[in-house]
C-alpha positions in Angstrom: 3.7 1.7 -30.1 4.1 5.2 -31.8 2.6 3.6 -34.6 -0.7 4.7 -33.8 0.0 8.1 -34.6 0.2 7.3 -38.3 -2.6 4.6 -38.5 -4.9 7.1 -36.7 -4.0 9.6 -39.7 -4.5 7.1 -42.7 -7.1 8.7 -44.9 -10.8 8.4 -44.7 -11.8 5.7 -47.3 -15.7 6.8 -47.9 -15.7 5.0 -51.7 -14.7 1.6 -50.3 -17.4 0.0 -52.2 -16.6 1.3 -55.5 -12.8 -0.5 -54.8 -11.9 -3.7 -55.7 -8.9 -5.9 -54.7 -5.8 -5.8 -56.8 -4.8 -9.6 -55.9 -7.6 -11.0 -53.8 -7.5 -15.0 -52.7 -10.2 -16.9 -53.8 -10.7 -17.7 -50.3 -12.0 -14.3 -49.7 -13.0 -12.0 -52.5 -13.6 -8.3 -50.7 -15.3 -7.2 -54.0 -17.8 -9.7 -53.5 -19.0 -8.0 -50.2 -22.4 -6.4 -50.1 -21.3 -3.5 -48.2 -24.0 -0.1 -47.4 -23.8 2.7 -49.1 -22.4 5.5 -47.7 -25.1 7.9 -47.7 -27.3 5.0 -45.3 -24.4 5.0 -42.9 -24.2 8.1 -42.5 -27.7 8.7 -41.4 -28.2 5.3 -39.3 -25.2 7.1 -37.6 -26.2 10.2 -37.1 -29.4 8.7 -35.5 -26.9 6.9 -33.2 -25.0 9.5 -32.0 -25.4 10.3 -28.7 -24.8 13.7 -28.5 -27.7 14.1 -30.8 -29.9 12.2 -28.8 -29.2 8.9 -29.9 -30.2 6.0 -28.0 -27.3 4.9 -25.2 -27.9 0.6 -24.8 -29.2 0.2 -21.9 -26.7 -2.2 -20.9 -23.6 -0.4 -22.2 -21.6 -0.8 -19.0 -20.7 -5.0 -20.3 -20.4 -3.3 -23.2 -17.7 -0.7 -23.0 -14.5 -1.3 -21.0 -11.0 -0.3 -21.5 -7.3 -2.0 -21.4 -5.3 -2.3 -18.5 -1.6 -3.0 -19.1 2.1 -1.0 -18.9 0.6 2.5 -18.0 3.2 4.5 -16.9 2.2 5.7 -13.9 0.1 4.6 -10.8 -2.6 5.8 -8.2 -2.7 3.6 -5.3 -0.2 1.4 -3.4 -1.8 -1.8 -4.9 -0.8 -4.4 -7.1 -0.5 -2.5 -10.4 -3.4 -5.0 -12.1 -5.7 -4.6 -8.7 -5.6 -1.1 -8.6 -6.3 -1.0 -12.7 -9.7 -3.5 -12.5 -10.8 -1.3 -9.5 -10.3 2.0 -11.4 -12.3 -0.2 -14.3 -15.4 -0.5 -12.0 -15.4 2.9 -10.7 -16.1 4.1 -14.1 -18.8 2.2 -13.9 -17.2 -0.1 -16.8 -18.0 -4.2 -16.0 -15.6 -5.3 -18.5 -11.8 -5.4 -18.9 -8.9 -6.2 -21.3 -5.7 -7.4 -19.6 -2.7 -9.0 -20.3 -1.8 -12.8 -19.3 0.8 -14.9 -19.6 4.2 -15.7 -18.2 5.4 -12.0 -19.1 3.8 -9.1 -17.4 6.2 -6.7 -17.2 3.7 -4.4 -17.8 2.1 -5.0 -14.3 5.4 -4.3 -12.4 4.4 -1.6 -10.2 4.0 -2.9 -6.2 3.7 -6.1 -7.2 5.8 -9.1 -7.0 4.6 -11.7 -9.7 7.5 -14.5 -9.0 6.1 -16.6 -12.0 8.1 -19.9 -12.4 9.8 -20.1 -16.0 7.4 -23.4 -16.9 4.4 -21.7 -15.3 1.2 -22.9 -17.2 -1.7 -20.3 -18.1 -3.6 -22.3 -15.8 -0.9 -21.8 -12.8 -1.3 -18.3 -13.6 -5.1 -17.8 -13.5 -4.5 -19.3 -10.1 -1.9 -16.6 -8.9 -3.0 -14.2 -6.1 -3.6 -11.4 -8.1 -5.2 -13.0 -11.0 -7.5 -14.2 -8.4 -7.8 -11.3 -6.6 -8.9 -9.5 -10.2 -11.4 -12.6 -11.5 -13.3 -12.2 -8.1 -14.5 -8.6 -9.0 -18.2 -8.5 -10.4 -16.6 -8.0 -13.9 -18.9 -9.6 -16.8 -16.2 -10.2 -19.0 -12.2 -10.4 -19.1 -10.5 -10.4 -22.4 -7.3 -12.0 -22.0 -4.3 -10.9 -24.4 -2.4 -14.5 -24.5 0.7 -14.6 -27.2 2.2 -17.8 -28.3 2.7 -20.0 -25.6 4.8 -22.8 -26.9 8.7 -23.2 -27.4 9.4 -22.1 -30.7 13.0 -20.8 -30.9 11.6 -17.2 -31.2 9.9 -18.2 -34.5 6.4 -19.5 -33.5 5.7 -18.7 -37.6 8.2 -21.0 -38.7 7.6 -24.1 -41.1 6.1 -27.2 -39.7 5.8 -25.7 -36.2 3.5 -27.7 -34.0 1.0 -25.7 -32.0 0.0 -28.9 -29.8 1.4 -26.8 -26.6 -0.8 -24.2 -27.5 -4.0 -26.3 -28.1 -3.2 -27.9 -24.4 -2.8 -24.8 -22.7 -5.7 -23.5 -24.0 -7.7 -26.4 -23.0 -6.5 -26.2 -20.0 -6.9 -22.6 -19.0 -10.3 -23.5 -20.5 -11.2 -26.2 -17.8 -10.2 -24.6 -15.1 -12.4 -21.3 -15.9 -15.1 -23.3 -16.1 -14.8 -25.2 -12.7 -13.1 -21.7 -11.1 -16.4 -20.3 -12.0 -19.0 -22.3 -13.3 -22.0 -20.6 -10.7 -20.8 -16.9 -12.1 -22.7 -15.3 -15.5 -19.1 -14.3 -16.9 -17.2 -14.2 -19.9 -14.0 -14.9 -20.3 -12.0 -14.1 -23.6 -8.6 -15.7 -24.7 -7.3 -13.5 -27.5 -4.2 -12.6 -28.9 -2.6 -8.9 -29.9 -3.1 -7.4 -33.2 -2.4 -10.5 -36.0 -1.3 -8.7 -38.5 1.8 -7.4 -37.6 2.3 -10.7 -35.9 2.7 -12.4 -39.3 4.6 -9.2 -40.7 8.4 -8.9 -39.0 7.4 -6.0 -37.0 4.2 -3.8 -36.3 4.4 -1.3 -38.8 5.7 -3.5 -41.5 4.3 -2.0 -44.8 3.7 -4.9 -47.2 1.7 -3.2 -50.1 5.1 -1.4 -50.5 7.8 -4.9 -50.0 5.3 -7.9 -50.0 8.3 -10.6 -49.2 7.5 -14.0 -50.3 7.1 -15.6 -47.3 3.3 -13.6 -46.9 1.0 -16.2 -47.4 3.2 -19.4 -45.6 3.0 -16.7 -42.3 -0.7 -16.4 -42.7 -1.0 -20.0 -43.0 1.2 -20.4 -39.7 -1.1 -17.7 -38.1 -4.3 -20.0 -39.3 -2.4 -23.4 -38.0 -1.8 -21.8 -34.4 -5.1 -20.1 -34.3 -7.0 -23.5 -35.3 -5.1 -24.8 -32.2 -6.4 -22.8 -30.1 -10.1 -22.8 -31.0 -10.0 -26.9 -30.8 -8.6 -26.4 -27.1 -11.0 -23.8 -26.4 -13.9 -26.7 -27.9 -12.7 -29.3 -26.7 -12.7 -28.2 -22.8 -16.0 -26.6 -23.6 -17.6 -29.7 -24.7 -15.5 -32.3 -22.4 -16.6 -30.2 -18.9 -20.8 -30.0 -20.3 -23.1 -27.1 -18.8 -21.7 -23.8 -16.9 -22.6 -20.4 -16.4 -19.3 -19.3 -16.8 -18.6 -19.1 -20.5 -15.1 -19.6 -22.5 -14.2 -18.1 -25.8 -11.5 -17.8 -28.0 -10.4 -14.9 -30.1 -8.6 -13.5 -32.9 -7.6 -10.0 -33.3 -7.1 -8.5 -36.7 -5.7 -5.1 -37.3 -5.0 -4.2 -41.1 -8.5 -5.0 -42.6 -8.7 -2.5 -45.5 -4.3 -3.8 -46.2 -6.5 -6.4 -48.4 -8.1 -3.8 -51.1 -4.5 -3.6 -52.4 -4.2 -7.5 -52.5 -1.7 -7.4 -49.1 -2.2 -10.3 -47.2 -4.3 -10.2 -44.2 -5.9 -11.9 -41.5 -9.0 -11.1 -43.3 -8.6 -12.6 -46.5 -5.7 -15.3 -46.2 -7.0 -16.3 -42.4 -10.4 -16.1 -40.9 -12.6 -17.6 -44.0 -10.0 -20.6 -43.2 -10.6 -20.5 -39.7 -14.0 -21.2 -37.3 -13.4 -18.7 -34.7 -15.5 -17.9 -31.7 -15.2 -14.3 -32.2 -13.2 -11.7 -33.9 -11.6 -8.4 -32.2 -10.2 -5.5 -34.4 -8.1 -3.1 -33.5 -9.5 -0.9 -35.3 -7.0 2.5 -36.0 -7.0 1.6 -39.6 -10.4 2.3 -40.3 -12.2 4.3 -37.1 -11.0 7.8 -38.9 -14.4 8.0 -41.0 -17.9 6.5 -39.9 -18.1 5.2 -43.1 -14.7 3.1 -43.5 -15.7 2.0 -39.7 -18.9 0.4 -40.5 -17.8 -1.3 -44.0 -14.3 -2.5 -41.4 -17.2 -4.8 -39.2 -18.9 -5.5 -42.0 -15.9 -6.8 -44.3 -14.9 -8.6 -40.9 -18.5 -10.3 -40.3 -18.7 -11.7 -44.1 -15.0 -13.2 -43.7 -15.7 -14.8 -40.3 -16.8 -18.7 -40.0 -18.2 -19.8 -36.8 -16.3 -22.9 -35.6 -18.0 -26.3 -35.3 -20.2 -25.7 -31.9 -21.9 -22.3 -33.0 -23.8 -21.0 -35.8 -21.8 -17.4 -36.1 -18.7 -15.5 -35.0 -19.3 -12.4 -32.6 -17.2 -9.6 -33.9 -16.1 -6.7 -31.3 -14.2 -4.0 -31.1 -10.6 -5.3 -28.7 -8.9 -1.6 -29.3 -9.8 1.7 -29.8 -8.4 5.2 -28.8 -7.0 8.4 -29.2 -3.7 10.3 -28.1 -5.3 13.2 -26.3 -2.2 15.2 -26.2 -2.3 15.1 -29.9 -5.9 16.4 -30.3 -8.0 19.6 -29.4 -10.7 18.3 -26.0 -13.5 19.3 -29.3 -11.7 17.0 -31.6 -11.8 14.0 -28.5 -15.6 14.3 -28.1 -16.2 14.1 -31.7 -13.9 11.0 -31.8 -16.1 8.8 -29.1 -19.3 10.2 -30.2 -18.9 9.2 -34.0 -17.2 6.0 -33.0 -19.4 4.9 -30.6 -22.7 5.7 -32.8 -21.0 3.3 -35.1 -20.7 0.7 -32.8 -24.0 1.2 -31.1 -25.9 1.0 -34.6 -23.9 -2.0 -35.4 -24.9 -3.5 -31.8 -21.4 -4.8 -31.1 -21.0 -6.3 -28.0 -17.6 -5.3 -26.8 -15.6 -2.1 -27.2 -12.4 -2.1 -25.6 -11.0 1.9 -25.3 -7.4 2.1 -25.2 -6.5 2.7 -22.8 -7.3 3.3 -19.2 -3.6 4.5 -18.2 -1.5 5.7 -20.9 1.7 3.7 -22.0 3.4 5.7 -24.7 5.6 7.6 -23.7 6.2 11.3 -25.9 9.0 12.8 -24.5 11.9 10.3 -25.0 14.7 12.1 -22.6 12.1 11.6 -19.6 13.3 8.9 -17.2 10.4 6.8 -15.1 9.3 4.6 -13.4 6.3 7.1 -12.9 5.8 9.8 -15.6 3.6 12.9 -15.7 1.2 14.0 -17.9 3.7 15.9 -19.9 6.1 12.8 -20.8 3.1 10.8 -22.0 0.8 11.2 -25.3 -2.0 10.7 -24.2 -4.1 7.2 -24.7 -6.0 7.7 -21.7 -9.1 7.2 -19.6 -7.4 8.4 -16.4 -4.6 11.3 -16.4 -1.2 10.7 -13.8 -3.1 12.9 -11.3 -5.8 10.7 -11.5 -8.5 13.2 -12.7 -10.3 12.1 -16.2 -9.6 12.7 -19.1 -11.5 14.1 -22.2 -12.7 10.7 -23.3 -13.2 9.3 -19.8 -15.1 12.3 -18.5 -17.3 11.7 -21.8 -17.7 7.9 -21.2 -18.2 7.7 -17.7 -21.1 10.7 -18.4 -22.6 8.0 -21.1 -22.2 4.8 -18.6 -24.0 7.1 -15.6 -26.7 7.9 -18.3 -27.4 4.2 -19.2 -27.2 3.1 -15.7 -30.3 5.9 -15.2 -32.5 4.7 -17.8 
């Protein structure tokens, strides 16, 4: 997870238009991309900004939420996912990224999850806590799901079937819909950064060893997502009319990989692919306003909508900044520029990472709880439970919205 460190200090890329793609698929030419010019961005983004007055969207609290999952430290005496979805809506933010699946290791404080080993998603969307958390007036959960099937720890690997995933996912699907069919929500099944799932590790640097095996992962990673959008359609379609509303995701992470022909999720996968919606985690390009905006837009042109919807909503699934790392001036200037971005862009979801820390900076301190000192600094809420930079600023924007 240190990783972010160095994608958070890539280089500005403010000339992106004038690039072109070393090696780029036909299924995707970047090139070919009518992307604005800087010098617009720059003042449709100043314009945004809210420190500069800009206009804060009026229903910015089911737009801006934050990630709960393996913070390293806890408040209450609750069950670690409870007491994260409460601190959620006392910032005021009505929507929340968690983790779900058979593994949550990551919600192991005063909790006891005793998951069965052939637990289904839908068993665990019927487990206390999971129950406990989709009865609070949240608009939208965004559900981090990884592979699901038994692949011999190579879901990636040649002629894999994905049929356990499609069936899950239809699953998961139908019992969301009946769970909560009289509720307006949302509910997003996603996975976690796709890039480095088709690399061997997050990290991985392919412009520097592209291995052969590139483009079979990315069409494994096409195969399994196609999988799960048809069991995402297919329950949507076979239960009719709801309220409640099912989506499926794909998150991408390496966008701007493809200008140096790596590749990506972007150019080997989505035009392939008809998606729902796209997520980025976006530390590769939220350095510079500029490389931001061109990120959604790059992302928007490569998207297809799959066969039930005219177009693919692209969001934001991960976005933050090691406070530790950073002067409170340099924090501010963060969130103001990156939200301006997103607000002029109207995207509907922006998911800060995160609302507890989870890296830890100091590797000879020993948990389970760690203090503010151990940590770097990805978060909303300190280990003493006051705010940090960025959640003193959000919460500030959230009560401003909430006034108009």
């Amino acid at each position: 997870m240190d990783r972010r460190q160095f994608l958070f200090g890539i280089g500005a890329l403010a000339a992106v238009t004038t690039l072109r793609a070393a090696d780029a698929p036909a299924r995707f030419r970047i090139e070919d991309v009518p992307l604005t010019p800087a010098d617009e961005i720059q003042r449709r983004v100043r314009a945004a900004r809210p420190k500069l007055g800009g206009a804060i969207p009026r229903d910015l609290s089911r737009r801006l939420g934050a990630t709960h999952y393996a913070g390293k430290y806890h408040l209450t005496d609750e069950p670690f996912l409870i007491e994260g979805c409460r601190q959620l809506q006392k910032l005021g933010m009505n929507i929340a990224k968690l983790w779900f699946g058979r593994q949550l290791d990551g919600y192991g404080y005063n909790s006891k999850w005793d998951i069965a080993r052939n637990a289904t998603l839908a068993d665990i969307a019927r487990h206390e806590y999971f129950r406990q958390a989709f009865a609070m007036p949240f608009a939208t959960f965004a559900l981090e799901i990884q592979p699901v099937g038994n692949y011999g720890g190579a879901w990636h690997k040649p002629g894999a079937s994905y049929a356990e995933d499609e069936q899950q996912f239809y699953d998961l699907t139908k019992h969301l819909l009946q769970s909560y069919k009289d509720r307006d929500v949302l509910f997003i099944l996603q996975h976690w950064e796709g890039d480095w799932m088709v690399r061997d590790k997050p990290g991985d640097d392919w412009q520097k060893n592209r291995p052969a095996y590139a483009e079979q992962r990315c069409d494994a990673m096409a195969r399994w997502l196609e999988a799960r959008q048809r069991g995402v359609t297919r329950a949507r379609k076979d239960f009719g009319p709801a309220r409640c509303r099912v989506d499926h995701a794909a998150e991408v992470n390496r966008v701007f990989d493809g200008l140096q022909g790596v590749p990506t999720l972007l150019t080997h996968v989505l035009p392939r692919v008809g998606l729902d919606r796209v997520s980025w985690s976006c530390y590769d390009g939220v350095g510079d306003a500029v490389k931001f905006w061109h990120g959604v837009e790059l992302i928007r042109a490569a998207a297809k909508p799959p066969e039930d919807r005219t177009r693919t909503e692209v969001f934001i699934g991960e976005i933050g900044i090691p406070e530790r790392q950073r002067t409170p001036a340099e924090v501010e200037e963060f969130w103001d520029r990156s939200l301006a971005v997103c607000f002029a862009l109207d995207i509907p979801h922006i998911f800060a990472w995160e609302l507890y820390c989870n890296e830890i900076e100091n590797k000879s301190a020993r948990g389970p709880v760690y203090r503010e000192e151990d940590l770097r600094g990805f978060w909303l809420i300190k280990p003493d439970g006051t705010l940090g930079v960025g959640g003193r600023q959000l919460t500030e924007l959230l009560t401003r919205s909430a006034d108009r």
